[in-house]
C-alpha atoms as one frame of an Amber mdcrd trajectory, in Angstrom:
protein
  16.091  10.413   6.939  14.474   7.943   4.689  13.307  10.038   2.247  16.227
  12.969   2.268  17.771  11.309  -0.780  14.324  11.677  -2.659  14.020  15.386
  -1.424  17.665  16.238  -2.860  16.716  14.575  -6.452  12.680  16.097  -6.042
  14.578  19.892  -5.543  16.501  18.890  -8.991  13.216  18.450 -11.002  11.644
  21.189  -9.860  14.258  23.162 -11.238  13.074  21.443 -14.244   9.357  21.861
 -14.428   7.416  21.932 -11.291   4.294  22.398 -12.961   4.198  19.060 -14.965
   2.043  16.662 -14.118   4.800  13.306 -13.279   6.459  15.854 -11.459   3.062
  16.590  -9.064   2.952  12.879  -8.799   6.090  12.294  -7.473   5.361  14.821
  -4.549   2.241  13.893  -4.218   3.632  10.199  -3.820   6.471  11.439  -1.449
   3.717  13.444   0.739   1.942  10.153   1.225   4.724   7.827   1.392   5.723
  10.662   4.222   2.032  10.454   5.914   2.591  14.577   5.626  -1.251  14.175
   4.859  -1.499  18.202   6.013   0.791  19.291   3.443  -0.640  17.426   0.769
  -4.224  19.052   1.781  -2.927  22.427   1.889  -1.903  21.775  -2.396  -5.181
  22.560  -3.659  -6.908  21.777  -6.624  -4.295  22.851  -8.610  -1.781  19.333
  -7.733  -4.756  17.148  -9.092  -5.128  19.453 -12.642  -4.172  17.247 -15.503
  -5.863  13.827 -14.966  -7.195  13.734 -18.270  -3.766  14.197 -19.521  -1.630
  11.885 -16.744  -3.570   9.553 -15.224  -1.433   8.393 -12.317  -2.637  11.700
 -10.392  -5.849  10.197  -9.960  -3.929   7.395  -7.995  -2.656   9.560  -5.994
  -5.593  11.435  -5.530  -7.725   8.132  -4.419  -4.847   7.441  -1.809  -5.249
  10.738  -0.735  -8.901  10.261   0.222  -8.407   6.731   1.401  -6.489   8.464
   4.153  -8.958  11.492   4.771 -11.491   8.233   5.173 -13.566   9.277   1.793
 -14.097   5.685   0.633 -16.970   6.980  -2.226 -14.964   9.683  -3.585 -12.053
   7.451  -3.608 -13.616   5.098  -5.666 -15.041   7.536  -7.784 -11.594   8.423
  -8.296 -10.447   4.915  -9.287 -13.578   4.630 -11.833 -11.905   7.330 -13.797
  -9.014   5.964 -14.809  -8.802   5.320 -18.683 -10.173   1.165 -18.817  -7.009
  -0.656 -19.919  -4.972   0.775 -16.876  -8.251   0.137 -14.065  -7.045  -2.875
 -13.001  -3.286  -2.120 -12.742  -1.244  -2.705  -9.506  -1.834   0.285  -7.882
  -5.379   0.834  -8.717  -6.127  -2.943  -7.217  -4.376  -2.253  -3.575  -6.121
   1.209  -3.276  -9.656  -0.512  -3.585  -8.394  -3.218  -1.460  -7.454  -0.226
   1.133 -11.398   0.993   0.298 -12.496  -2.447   1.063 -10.635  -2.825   4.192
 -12.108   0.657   5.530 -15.506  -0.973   4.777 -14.577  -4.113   6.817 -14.931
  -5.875   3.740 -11.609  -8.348   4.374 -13.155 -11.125   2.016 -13.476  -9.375
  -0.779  -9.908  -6.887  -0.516  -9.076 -10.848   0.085  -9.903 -12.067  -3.498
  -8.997  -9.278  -4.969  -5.186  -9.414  -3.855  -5.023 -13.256  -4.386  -5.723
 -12.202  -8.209  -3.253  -9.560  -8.104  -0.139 -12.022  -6.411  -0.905 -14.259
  -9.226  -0.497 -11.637 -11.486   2.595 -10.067 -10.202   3.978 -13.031  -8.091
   7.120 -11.245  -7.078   5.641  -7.834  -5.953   6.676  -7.970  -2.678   4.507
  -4.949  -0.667   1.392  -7.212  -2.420   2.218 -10.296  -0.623   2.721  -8.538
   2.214  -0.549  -6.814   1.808  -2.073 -10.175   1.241  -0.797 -11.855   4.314
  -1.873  -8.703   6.390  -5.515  -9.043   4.590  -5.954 -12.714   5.281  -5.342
 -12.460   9.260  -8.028  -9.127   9.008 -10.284 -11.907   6.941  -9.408 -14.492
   9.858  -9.143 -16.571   7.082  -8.461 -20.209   8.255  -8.122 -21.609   4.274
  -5.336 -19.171   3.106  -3.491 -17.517   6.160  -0.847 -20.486   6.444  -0.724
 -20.752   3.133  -0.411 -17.712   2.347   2.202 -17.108   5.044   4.007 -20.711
   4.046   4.573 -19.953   0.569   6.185 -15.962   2.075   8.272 -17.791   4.204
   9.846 -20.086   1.639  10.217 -17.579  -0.444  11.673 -14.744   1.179  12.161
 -16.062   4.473  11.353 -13.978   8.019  12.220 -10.371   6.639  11.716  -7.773
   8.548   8.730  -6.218   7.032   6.234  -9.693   7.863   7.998 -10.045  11.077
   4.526  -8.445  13.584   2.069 -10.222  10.530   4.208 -13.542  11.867   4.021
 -12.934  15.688   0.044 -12.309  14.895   0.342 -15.586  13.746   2.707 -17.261
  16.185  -0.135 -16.194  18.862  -3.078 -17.104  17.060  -1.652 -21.137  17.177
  -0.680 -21.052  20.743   3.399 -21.045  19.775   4.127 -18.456  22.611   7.389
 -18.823  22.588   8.044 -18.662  18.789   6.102 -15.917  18.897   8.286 -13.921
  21.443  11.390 -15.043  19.461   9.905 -13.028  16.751   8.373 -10.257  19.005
  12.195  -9.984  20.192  14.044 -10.132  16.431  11.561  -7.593  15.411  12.538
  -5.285  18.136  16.376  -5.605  17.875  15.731  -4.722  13.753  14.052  -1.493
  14.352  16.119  -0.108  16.806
């Protein structure tokens, strides 16, 4: 249901040119934004052509291996991108998702407290950051981190289980189950 609308407009572009590269992105995107991790598999080599020419597919690609759990070929992946995009957004979260495989919370930790400064209203990041620092069990930035979330966007539904996690972790039971509770009545 949540991704019908992007089907009807992805059906439109293919009428277009299903064989350009931005347009194997975009289904390569929806695939993984879908978790249809099969389907994506079952492409072939011939969705990842064209990385020289449009780099993005190698983001894809990396996320694609991230899942299948190939951390090295993922960040192979990630080293070919062209060096003035290697430390975009997207290319910053995936090796934070390589580090986090690895266990390695403190460093996907530094890296994502550079990339909220950088993009300080990117929304998914700070929520990637907040999820990050509890993995870290980071004393110095969790409630800081979560502070500065909650004066900014307030208890939205999408930190609501990162701020239960938290709720438990300083013995506030019954805040906690207040936001078990308002979690629960949002998604169903």
């Amino acid at each position: 249901r949540r991704y019908r609308a992007f089907g009807l407009i992805y059906d439109d572009i293919c009428k277009l040119s299903r064989q350009e590269p931005y347009v194997r992105f975009l289904y390569a995107q929806y695939l993984l934004q879908k978790g249809d991790i099969f389907k994506l598999q079952a492409q072939g080599s011939l969705l990842w052509s064209s990385t020289d020419i449009f780099w993005p597919l190698l983001l894809a690609q990396s996320a694609l291996a991230i899942h299948l759990n190939c951390c090295d070929e993922a960040n192979q992946l990630l080293n070919q991108i062209p060096l003035p995009w290697r430390h975009c957004l997207e290319s910053v979260r995936l090796r934070c998702r390589i580090y986090e495989r690895n266990q390695e919370f403190h460093s996907s930790l530094s890296l994502l407290l550079d990339a909220v400064k950088r993009f300080p209203q990117h929304l998914p990041t700070r929520i990637h950051l907040l999820d990050v620092a509890i993995k870290a069990r980071s004393q110095e930035h969790t409630l800081p981190i979560l502070n500065e979330f909650l004066d900014k966007y307030g208890e939205c539904l999408e930190v609501l289980t990162l701020l239960s996690q938290i709720r438990l972790l300083q013995n506030r039971n019954a805040d906690a189950r207040k936001v078990i509770l308002r979690n629960r009545v949002w998604n169903s």
